[in-house]
N, C-alpha and C positions, 0 to 999 in steps of 0.2 A: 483745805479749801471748803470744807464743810461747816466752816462756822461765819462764812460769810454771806452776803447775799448776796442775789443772783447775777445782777450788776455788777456785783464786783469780783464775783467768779469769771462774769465774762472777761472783763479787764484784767483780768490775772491770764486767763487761758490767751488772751490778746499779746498782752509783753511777754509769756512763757514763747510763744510762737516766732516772737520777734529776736528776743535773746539767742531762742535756736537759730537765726537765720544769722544776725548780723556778729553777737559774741558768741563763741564757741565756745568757749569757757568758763563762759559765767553760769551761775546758777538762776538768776530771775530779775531780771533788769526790767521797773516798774516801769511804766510811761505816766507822764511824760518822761521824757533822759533827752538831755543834752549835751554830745559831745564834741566839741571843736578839737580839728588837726587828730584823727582818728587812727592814723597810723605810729602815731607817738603816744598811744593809751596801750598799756599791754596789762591783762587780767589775766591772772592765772586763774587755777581751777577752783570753783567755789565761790567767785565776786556775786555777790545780792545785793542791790538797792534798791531804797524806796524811792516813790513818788515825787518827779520833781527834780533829781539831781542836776548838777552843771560840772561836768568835767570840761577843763580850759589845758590841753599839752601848749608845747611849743611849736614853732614851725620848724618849718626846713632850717631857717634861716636863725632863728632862734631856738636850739635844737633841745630845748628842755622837753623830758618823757615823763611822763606818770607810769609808775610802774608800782602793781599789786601784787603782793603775797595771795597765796591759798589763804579762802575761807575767809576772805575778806568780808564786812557789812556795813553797810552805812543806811541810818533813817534816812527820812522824806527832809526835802529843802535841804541838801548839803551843795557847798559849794567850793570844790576843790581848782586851784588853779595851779597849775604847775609847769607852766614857762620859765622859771627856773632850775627845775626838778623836782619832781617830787617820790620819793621811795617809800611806799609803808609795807613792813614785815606780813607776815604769816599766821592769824587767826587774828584781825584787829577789829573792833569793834567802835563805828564810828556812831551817836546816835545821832537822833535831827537838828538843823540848821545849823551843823558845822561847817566851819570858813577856816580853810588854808590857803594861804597867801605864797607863795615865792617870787612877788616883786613889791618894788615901791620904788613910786613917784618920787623922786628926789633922794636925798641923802642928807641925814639929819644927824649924824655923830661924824666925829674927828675933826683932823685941820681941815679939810674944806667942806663948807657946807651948802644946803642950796638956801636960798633969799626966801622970806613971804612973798615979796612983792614980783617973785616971777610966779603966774596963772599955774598950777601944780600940773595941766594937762600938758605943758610947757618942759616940764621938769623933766632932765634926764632919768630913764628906767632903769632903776637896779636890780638885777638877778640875784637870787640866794637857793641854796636848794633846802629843803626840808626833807628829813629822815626820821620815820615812826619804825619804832622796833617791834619786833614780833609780843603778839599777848599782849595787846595795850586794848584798855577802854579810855575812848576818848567821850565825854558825858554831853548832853544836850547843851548846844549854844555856843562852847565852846570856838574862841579864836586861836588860829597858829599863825604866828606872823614867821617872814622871811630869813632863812639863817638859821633855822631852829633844831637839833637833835632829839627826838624823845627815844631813851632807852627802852630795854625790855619789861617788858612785864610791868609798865608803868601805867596809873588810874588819874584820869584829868579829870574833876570835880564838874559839874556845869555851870558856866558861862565864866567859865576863867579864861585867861587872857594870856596865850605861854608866848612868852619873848625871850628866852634862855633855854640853853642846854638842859635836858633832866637828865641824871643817871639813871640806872638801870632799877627797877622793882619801885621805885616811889612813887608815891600817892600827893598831888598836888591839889591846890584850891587857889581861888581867888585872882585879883585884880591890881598885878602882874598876879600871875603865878606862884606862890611858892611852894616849897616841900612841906607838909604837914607831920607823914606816916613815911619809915621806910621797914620793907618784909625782913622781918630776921629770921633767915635760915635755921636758927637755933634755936628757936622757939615757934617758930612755923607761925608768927602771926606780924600784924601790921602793926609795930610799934611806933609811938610817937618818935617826932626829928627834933632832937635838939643841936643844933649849928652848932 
């Protein structure tokens, strides 16, 4: 706290006071924080956010949870929605203006699809859950859409775009996503992905 200024020690000593009261769990939940359906947000020991967050659970009725791993962190402006589910592992690392998604407006692959010309507020909501494995950095900007698995020990480039499964230890980029780097145990470093 000593390398900030005074103002924002105070705002610090403000959310540390608030955190103690409302999560028990968390380590320092910045203000602003916004969390809709609060009894379907469960933090384990260690959650830190910055500034700005939106956490969105499910209701009663649409009974998707958001549920944290220890030593979770996420930068300022993230926006996690998790009415469908959402689970992330055990030391992850979210930075700023992450967007995970687990629904969507309409349904846009298979035999049945939904029309343009139905208004998208219109459109049937689909649920999907999303799953981040323990030891992941997820990098600035970054989108997770609906449906999505990220394995362990996995590094999401920033402002990429994951619409598919990652396995476990690889290193992704880009617009979808792909696998660039995967860790090889047997040489202890992040080798290129050749498919």
């Amino acid at each position: 706290m000593f390398f900030y200024s005074i103002g924002e020690n105070i705002k610090n000593i403000i959310a540390l006071m608030y955190t103690k009261l409302i999560w028990k769990n968390a380590r320092l939940v910045r203000l602003p924080f916004y969390a809709r359906n609060q009894r379907n947000i469960i933090m384990s020991k260690g959650f830190t956010c910055g500034y700005n967050c939106r956490l969105s659970a499910g209701s009663d009725i649409v009974g998707g949870k958001i549920v944290f791993g220890k030593n979770f962190t996420m930068g300022d402006n993230c926006q996690l929605e998790g009415q469908g589910g959402l689970t992330i592992g055990d030391d992850v690392l979210l930075a700023s203006r992450v967007f995970i998604g687990t629904t969507s407006h309409g349904k846009y692959v298979g035999e049945r699809q939904d029309s343009p010309t139905t208004k998208p507020n219109e459109r049937k909501i689909y649920y999907q859950s999303v799953e981040i494995g323990n030891n992941c950095w997820i990098g600035n900007g970054v989108v997770i859409l609906s449906g999505v698995t990220i394995g362990n020990g996995c590094i999401v480039g920033a402002n990429s775009v994951i619409t598919k499964n990652i396995p476990d230890e690889c290193m992704v980029v880009g617009v979808p996503a792909r696998i660039i780097k995967k860790y090889s145990k047997d040489t202890g470093r992040w080798e290129l992905y050749m498919p």
